[in-house]
C-alpha positions as CSV (number, residue, x, y, z in Angstrom):
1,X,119.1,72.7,97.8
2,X,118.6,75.6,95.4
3,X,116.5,78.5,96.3
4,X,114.7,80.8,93.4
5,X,116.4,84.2,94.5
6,X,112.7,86.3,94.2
7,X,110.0,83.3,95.5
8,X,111.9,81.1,97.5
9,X,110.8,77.7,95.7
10,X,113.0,75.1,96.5
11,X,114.7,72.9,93.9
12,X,116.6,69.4,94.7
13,X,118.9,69.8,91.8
14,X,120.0,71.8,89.1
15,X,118.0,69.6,86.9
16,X,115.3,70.3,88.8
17,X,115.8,74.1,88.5
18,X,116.1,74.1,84.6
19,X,117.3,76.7,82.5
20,X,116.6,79.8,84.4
21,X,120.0,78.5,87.0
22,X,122.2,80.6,85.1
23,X,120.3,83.7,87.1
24,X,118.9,82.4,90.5
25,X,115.6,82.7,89.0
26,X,112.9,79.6,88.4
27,X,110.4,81.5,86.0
28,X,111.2,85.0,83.8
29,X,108.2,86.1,85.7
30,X,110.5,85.7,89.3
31,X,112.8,87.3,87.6
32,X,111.0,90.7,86.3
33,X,108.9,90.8,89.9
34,X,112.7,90.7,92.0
35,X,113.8,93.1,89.0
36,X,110.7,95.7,89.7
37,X,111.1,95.4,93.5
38,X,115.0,95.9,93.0
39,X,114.3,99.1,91.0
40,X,111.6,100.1,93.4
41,X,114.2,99.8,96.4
42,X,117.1,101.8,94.4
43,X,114.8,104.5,93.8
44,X,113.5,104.6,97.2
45,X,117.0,105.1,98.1
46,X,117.8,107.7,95.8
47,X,115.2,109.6,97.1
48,X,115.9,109.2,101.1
49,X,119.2,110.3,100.2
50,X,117.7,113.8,98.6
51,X,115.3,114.5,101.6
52,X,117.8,114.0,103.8
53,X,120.5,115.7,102.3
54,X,118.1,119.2,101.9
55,X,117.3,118.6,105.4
56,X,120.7,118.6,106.9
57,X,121.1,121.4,104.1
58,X,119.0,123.5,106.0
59,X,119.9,122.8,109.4
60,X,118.2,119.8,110.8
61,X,120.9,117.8,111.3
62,X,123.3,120.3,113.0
63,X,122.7,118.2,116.4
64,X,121.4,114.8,116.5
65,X,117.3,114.7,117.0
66,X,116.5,111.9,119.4
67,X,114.7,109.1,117.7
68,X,111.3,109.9,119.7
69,X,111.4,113.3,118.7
70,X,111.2,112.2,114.9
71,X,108.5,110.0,115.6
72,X,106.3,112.6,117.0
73,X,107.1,114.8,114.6
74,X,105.7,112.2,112.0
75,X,102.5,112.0,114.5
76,X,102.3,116.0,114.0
77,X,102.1,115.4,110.1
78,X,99.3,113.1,110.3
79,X,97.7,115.6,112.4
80,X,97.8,118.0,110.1
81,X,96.4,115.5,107.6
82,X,93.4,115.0,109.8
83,X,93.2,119.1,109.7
84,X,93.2,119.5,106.5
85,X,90.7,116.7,105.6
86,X,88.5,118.0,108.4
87,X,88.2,121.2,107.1
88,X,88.4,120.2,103.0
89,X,91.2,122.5,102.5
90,X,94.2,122.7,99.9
91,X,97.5,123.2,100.6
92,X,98.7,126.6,101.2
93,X,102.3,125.8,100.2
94,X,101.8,123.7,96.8
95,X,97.7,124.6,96.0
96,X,97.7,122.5,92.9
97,X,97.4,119.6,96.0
98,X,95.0,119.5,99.0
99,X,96.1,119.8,101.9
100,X,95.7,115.8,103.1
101,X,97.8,114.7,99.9
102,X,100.7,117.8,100.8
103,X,100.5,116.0,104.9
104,X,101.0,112.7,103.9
105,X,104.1,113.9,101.8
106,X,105.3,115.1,104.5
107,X,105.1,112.1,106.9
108,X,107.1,110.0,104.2
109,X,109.9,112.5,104.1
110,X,109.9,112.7,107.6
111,X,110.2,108.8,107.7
112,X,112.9,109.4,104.9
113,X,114.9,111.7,106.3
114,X,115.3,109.6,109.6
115,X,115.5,106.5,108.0
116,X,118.4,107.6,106.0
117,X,120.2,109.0,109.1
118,X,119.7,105.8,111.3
119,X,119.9,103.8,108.2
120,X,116.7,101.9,108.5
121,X,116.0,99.5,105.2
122,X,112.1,101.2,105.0
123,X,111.9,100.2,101.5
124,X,112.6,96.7,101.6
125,X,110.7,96.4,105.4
126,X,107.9,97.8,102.7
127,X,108.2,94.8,100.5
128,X,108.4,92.3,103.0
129,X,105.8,93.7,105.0
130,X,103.2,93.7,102.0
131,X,104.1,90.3,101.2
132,X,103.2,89.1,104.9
133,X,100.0,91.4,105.0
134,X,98.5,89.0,102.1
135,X,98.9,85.9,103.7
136,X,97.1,87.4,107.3
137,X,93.4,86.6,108.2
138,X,90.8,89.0,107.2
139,X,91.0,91.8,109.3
140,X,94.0,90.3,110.6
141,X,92.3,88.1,113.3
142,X,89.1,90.0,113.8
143,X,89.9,93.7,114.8
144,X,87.4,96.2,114.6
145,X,89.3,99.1,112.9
């Protein structure tokens, strides 16, 4: 059994599979998607690695922060989202961006930065959580928010 490296189709055969063998892919259109995600994931990377390595730059990693302390550090961004949307402000540290959009920037790199130090795979849990949030029910079984 031959499996389309991107989709996951199965093929019996090589005969089956056609042309596209040669590179794991069944369609150019498998192959451009799993190209895009692959890109996606290497940029993600690229940039974990930079927040991190300014935040052990400037002293964040001298010890190591407890995993639950990172968490409700990303909670106190979100929070300050809610601030700054509550109170239609802009941000006072980059004011070309409100404050809500400068928050939210900050929960990423927080989720970044200790994703790159525990070496979590956020970027591809991204993918392959998207891809099983289209094939949920509508409002995932009923919930109310």
């Amino acid at each position: 059994m031959i499996k389309c490296k991107n989709c996951k189709k199965e093929f019996k055969d090589y005969e089956d599979w056609g042309m596209m063998y040669e590179s794991l892919f069944c369609s150019d259109e498998c192959a451009n998607t799993y190209k895009e995600k692959t890109n996606f994931i290497c940029w993600f990377r690229q940039i974990q690695k930079e927040v991190y390595q300014t935040a052990t730059e400037k002293g964040w990693w001298n010890v190591e922060r407890e995993i639950g302390t990172q968490i409700a550090l990303m909670h106190s961004e979100l929070s300050e989202a809610l601030e700054g949307i509550r109170e239609d402000k802009r941000s006072d540290k980059i004011p070309e961006f409100l404050a809500i959009e400068e928050e939210f920037a900050d929960v990423i790199i927080r989720i970044m930065d200790t994703s790159e130090y525990y070496e979590y795979r956020v970027a591809e849990a991204l993918i392959a959580k998207m891809k099983y949030n289209k094939n949920r029910e509508y409002r995932h079984g009923g919930k109310k928010f």
